[in-house]
PDB file of the backbone (N, CA, C, O) and the ligand in Angstrom, with CONECT records:
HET     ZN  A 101       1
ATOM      1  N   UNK A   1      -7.167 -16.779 -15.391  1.00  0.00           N
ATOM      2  CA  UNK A   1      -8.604 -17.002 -15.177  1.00  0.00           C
ATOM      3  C   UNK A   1      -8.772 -18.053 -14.091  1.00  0.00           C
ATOM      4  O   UNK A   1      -8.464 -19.244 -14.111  1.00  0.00           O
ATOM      5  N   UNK A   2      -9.364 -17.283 -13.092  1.00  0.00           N
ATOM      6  CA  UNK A   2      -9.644 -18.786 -12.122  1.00  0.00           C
ATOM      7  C   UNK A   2     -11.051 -18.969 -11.436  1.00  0.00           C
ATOM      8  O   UNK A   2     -11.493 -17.890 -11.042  1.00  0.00           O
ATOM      9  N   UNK A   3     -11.580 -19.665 -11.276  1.00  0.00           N
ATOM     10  CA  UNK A   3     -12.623 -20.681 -11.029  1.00  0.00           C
ATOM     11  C   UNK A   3     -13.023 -20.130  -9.798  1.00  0.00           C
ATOM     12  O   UNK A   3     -12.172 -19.603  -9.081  1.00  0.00           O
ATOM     13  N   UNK A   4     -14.462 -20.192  -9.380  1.00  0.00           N
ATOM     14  CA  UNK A   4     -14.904 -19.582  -8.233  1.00  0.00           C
ATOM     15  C   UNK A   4     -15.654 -21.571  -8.002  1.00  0.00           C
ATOM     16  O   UNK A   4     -16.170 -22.185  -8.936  1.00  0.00           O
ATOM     17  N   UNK A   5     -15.506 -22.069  -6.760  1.00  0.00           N
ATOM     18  CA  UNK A   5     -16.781 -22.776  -6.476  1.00  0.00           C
ATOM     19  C   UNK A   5     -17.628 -22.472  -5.417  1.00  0.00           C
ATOM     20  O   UNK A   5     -17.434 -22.024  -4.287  1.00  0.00           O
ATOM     21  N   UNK A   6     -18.649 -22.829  -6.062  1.00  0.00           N
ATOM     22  CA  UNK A   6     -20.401 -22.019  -5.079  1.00  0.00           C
ATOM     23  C   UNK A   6     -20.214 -22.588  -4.026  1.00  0.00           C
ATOM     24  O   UNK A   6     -19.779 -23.739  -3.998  1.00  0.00           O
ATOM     25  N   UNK A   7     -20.495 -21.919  -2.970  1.00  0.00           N
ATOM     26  CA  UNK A   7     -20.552 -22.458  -1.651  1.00  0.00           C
ATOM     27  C   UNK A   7     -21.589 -23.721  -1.484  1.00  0.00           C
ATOM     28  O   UNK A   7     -21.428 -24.777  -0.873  1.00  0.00           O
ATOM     29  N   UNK A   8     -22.577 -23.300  -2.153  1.00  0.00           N
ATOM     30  CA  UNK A   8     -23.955 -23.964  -1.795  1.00  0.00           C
ATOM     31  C   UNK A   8     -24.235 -25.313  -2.846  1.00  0.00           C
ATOM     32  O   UNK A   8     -24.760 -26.372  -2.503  1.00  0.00           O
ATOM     33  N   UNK A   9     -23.829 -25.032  -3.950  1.00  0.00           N
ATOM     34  CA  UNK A   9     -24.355 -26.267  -4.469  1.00  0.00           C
ATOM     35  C   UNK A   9     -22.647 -26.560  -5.064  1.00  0.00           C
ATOM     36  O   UNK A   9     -22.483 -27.383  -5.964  1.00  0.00           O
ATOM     37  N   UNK A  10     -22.048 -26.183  -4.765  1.00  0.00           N
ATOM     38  CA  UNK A  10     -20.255 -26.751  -5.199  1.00  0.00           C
ATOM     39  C   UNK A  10     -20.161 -26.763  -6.815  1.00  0.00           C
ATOM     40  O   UNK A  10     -19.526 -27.704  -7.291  1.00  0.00           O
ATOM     41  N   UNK A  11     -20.668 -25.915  -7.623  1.00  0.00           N
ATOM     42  CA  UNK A  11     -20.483 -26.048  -8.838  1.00  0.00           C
ATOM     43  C   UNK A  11     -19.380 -25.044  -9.116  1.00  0.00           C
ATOM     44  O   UNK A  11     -19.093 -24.248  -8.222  1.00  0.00           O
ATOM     45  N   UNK A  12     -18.711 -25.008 -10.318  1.00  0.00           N
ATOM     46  CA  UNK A  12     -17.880 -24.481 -10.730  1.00  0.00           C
ATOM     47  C   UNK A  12     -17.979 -22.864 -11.718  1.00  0.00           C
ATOM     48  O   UNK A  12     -17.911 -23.120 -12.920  1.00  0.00           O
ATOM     49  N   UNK A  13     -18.104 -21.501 -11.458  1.00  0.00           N
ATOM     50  CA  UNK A  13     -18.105 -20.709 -11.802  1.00  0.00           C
ATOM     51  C   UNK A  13     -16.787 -19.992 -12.090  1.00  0.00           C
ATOM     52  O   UNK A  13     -15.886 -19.595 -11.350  1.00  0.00           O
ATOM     53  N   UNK A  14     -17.016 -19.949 -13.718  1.00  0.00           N
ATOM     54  CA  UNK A  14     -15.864 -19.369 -14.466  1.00  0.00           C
ATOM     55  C   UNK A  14     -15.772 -17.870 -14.292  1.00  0.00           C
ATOM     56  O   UNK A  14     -14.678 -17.338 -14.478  1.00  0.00           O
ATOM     57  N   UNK A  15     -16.835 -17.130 -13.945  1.00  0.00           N
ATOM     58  CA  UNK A  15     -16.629 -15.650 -14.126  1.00  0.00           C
ATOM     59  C   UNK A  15     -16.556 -14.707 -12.460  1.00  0.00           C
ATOM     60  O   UNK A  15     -17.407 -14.701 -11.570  1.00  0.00           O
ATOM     61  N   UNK A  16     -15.424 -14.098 -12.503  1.00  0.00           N
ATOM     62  CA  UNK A  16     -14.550 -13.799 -11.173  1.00  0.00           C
ATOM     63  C   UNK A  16     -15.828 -12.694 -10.886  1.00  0.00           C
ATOM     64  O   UNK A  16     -16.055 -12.367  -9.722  1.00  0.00           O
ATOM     65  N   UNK A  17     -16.664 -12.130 -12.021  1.00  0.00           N
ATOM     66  CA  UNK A  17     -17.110 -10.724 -11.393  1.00  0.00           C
ATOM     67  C   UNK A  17     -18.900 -11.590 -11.279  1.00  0.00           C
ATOM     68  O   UNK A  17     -19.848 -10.952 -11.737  1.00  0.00           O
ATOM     69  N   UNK A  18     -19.008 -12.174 -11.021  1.00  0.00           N
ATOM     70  CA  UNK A  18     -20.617 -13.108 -11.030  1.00  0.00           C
ATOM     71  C   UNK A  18     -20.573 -12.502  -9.378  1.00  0.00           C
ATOM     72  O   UNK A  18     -19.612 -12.514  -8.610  1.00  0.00           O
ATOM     73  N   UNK A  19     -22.042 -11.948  -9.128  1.00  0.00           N
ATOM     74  CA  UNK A  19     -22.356 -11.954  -7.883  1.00  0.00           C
ATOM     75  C   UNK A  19     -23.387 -12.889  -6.999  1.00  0.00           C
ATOM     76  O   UNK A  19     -23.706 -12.914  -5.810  1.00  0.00           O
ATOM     77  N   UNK A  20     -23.851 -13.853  -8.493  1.00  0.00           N
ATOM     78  CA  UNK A  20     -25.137 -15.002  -7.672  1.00  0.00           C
ATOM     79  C   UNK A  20     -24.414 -16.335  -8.892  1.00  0.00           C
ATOM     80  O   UNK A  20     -23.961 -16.394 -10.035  1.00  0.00           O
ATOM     81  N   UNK A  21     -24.694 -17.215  -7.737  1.00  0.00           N
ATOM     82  CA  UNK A  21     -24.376 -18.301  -8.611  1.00  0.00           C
ATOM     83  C   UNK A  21     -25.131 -18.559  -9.603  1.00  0.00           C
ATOM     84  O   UNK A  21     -26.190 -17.945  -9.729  1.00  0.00           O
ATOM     85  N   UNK A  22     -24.783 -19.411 -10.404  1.00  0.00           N
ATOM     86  CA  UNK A  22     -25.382 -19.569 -12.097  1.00  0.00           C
ATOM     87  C   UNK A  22     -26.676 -20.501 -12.004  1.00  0.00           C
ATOM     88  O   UNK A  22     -27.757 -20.446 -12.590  1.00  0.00           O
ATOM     89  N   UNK A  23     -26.045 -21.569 -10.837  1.00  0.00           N
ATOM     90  CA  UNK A  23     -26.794 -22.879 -10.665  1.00  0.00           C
ATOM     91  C   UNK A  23     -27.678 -22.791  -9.662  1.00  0.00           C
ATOM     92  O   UNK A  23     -28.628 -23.574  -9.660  1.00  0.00           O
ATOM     93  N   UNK A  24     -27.561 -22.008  -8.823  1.00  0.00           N
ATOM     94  CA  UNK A  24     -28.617 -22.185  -6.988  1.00  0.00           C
ATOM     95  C   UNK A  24     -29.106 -20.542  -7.283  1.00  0.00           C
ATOM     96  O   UNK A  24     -30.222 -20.354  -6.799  1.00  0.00           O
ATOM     97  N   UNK A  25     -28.711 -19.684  -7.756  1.00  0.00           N
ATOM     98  CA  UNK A  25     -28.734 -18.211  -7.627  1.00  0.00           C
ATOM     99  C   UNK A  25     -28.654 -17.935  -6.163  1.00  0.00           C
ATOM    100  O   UNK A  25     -29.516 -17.203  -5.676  1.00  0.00           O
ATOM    101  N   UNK A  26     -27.834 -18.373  -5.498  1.00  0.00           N
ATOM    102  CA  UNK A  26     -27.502 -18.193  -4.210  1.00  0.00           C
ATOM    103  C   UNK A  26     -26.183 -16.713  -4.285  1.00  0.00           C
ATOM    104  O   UNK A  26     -25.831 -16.275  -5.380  1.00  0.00           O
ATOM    105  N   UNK A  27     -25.724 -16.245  -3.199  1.00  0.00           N
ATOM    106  CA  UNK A  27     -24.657 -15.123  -3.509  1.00  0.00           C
ATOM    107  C   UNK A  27     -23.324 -15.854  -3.266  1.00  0.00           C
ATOM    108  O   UNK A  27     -23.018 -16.424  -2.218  1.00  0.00           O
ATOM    109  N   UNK A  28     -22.618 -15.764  -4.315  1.00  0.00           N
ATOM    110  CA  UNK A  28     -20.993 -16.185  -4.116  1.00  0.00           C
ATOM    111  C   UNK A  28     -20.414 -15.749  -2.672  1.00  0.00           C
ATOM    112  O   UNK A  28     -19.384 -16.265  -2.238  1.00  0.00           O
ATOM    113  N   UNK A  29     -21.195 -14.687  -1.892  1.00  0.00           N
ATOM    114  CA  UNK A  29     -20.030 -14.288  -0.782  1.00  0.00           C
ATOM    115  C   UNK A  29     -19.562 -15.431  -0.345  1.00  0.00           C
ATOM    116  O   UNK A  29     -20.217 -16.473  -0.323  1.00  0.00           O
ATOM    117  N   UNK A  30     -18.204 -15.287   0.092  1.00  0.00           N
ATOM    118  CA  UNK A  30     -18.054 -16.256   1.165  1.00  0.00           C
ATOM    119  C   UNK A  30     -17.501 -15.954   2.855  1.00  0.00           C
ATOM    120  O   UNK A  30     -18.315 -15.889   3.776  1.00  0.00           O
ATOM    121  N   UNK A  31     -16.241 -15.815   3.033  1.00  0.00           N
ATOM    122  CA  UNK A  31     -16.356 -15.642   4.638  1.00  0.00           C
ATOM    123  C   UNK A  31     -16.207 -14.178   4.903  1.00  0.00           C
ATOM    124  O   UNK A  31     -16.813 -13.725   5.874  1.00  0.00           O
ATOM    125  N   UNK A  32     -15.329 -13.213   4.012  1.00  0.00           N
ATOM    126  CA  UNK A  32     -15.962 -11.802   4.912  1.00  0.00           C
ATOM    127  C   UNK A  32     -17.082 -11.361   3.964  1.00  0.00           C
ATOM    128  O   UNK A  32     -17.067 -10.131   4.002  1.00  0.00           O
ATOM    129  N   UNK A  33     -17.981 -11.748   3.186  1.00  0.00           N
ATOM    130  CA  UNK A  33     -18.981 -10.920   3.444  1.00  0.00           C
ATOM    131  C   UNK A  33     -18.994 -10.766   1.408  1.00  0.00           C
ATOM    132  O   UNK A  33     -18.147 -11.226   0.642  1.00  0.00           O
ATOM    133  N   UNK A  34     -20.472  -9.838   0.989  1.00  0.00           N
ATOM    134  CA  UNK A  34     -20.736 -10.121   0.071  1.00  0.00           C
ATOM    135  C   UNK A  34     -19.563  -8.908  -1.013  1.00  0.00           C
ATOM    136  O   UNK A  34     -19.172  -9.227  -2.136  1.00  0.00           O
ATOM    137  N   UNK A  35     -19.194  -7.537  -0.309  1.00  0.00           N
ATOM    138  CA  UNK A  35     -18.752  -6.419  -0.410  1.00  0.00           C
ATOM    139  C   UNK A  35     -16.901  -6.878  -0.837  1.00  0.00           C
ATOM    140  O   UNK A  35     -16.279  -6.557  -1.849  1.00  0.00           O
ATOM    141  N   UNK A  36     -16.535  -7.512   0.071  1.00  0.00           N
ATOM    142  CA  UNK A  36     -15.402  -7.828   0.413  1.00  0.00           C
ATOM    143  C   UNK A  36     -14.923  -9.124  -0.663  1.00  0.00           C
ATOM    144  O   UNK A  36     -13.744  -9.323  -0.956  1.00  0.00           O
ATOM    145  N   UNK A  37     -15.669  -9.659  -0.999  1.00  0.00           N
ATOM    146  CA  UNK A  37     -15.350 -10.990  -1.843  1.00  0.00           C
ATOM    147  C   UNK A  37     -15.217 -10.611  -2.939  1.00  0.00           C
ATOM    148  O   UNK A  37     -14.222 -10.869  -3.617  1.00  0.00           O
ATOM    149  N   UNK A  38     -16.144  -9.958  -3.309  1.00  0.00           N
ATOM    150  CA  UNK A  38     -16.374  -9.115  -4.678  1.00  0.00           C
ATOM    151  C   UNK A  38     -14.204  -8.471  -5.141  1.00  0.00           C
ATOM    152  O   UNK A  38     -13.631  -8.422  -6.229  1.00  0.00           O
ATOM    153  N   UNK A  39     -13.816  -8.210  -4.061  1.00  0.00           N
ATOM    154  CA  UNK A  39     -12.426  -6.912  -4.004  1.00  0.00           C
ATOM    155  C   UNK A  39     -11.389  -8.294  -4.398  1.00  0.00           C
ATOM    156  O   UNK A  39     -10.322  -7.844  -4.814  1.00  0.00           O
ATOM    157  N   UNK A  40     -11.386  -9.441  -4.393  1.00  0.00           N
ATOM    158  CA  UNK A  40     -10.503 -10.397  -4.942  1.00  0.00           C
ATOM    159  C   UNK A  40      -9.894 -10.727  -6.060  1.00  0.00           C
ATOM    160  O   UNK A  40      -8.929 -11.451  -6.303  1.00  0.00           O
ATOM    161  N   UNK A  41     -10.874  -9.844  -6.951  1.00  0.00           N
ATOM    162  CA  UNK A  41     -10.199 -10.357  -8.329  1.00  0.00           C
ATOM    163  C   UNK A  41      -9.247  -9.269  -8.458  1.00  0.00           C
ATOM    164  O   UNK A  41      -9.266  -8.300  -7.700  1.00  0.00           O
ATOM    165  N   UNK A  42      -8.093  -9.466  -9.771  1.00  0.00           N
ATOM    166  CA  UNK A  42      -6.874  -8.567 -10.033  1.00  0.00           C
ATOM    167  C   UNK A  42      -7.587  -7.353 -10.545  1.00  0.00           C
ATOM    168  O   UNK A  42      -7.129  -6.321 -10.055  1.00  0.00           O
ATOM    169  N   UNK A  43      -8.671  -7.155 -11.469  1.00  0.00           N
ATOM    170  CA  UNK A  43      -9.695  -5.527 -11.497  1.00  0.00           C
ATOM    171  C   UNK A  43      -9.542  -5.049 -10.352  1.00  0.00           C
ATOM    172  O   UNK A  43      -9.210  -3.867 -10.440  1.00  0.00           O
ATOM    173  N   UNK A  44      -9.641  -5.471  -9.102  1.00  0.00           N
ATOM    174  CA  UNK A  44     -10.183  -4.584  -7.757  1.00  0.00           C
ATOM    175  C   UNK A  44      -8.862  -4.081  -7.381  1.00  0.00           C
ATOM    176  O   UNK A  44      -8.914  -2.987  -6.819  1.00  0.00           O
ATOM    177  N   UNK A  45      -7.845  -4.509  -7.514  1.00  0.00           N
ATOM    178  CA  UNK A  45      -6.266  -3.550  -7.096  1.00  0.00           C
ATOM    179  C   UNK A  45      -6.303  -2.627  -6.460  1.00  0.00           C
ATOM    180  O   UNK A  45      -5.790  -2.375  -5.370  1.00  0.00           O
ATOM    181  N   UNK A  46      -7.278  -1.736  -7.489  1.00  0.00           N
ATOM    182  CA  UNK A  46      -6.569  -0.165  -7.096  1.00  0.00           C
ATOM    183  C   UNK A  46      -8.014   0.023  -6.398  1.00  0.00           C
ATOM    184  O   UNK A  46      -8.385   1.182  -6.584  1.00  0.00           O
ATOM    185  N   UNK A  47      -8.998  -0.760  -5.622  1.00  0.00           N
ATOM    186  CA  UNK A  47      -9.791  -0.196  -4.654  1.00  0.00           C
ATOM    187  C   UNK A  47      -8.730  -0.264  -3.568  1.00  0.00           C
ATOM    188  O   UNK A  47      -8.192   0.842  -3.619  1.00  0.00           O
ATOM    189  N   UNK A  48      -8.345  -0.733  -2.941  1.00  0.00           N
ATOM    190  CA  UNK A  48      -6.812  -1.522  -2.173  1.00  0.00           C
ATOM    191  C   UNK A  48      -6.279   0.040  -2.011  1.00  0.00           C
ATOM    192  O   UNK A  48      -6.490   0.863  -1.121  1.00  0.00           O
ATOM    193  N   UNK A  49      -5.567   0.106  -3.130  1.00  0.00           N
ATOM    194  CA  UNK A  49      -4.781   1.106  -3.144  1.00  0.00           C
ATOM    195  C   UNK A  49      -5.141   2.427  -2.810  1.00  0.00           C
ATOM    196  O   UNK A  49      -4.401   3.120  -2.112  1.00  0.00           O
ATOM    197  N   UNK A  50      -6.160   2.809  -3.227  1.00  0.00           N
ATOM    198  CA  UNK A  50      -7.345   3.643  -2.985  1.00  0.00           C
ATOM    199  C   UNK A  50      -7.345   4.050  -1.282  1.00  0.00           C
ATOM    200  O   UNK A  50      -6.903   5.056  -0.726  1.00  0.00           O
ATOM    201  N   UNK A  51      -8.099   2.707  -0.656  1.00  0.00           N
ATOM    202  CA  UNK A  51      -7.916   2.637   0.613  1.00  0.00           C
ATOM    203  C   UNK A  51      -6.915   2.731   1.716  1.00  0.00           C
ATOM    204  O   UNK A  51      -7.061   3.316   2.788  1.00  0.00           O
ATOM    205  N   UNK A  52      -5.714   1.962   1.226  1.00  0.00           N
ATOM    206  CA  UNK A  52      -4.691   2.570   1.528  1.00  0.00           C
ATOM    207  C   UNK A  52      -4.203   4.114   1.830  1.00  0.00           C
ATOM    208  O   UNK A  52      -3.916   4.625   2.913  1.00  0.00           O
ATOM    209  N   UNK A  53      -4.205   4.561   0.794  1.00  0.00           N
ATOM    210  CA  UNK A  53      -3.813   6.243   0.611  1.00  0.00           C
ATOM    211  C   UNK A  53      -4.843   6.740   1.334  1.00  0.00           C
ATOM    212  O   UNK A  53      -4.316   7.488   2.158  1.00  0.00           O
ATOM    213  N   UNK A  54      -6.438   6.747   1.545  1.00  0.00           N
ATOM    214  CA  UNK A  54      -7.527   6.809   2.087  1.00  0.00           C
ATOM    215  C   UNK A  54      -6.483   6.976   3.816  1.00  0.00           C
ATOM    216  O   UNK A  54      -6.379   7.981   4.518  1.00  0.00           O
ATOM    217  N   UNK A  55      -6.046   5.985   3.973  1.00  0.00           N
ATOM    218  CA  UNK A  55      -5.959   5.604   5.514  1.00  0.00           C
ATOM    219  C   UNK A  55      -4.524   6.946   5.672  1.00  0.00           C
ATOM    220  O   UNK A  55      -4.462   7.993   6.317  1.00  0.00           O
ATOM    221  N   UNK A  56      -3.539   6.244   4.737  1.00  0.00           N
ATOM    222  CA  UNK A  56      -2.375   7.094   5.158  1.00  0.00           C
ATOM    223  C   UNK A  56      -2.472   8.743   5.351  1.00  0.00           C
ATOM    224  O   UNK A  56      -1.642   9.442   5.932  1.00  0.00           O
ATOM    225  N   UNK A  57      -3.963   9.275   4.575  1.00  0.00           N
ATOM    226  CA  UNK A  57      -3.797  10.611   4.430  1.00  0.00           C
ATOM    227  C   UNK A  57      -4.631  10.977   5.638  1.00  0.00           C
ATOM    228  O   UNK A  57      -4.453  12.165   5.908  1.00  0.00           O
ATOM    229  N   UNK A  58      -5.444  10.405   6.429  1.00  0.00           N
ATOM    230  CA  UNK A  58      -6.427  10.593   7.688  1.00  0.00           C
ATOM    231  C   UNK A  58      -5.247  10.575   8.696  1.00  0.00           C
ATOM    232  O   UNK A  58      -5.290  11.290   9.698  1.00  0.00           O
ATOM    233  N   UNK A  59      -4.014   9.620   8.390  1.00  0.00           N
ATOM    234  CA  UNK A  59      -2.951   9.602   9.522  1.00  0.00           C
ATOM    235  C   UNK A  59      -2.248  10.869   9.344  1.00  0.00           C
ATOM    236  O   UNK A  59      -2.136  11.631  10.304  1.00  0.00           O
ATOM    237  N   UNK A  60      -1.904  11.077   8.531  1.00  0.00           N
ATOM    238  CA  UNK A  60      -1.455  12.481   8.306  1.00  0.00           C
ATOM    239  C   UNK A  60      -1.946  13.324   8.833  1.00  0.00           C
ATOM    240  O   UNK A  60      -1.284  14.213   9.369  1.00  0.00           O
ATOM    241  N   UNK A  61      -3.906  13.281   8.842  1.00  0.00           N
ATOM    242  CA  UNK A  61      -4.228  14.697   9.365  1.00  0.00           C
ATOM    243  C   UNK A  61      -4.214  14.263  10.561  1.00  0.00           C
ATOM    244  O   UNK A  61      -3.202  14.669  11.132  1.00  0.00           O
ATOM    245  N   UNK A  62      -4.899  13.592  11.249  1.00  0.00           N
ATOM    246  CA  UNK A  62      -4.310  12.871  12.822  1.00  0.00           C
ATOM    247  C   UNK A  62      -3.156  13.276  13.377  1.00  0.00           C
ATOM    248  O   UNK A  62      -3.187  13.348  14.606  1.00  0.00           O
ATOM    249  N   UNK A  63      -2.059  13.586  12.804  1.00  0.00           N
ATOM    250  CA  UNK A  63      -0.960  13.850  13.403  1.00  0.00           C
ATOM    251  C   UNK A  63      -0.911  15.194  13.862  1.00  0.00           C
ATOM    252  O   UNK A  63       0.083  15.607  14.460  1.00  0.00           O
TER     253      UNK A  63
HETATM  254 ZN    ZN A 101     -24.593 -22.564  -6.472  1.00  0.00          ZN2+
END
């Protein structure tokens, strides 16, 4: 379990899948973006993986 801190008011958020802070209701994103931050926790894996295979099979038809 690990700790998110808010950009905006620096408080400490326990829950990895929170998309607005608890304290400012500001959005947790931080540097790429609100979509992308969200894909950090160990749940999001297999979007990753997903994407991956996504890419390798477009190279395939590419070829
Ligand atoms: Zn905050």
């Amino acid at each position: 379990m690990s700790e998110i801190i808010c950009p905006h008011c620096k408080n400490p958020i326990y829950d990895e899948d929170v998309l607005l802070c608890h304290f400012c209701g500001k959005s947790l994103a931080r540097t790429s973006g609100g979509v992308f931050g969200k894909m950090r926790g160990p749940g999001m894996n297999w979007v990753w993986i997903i994407l991956a295979l996504m890419i390798f099979v477009v190279l395939l038809l590419s070829i």
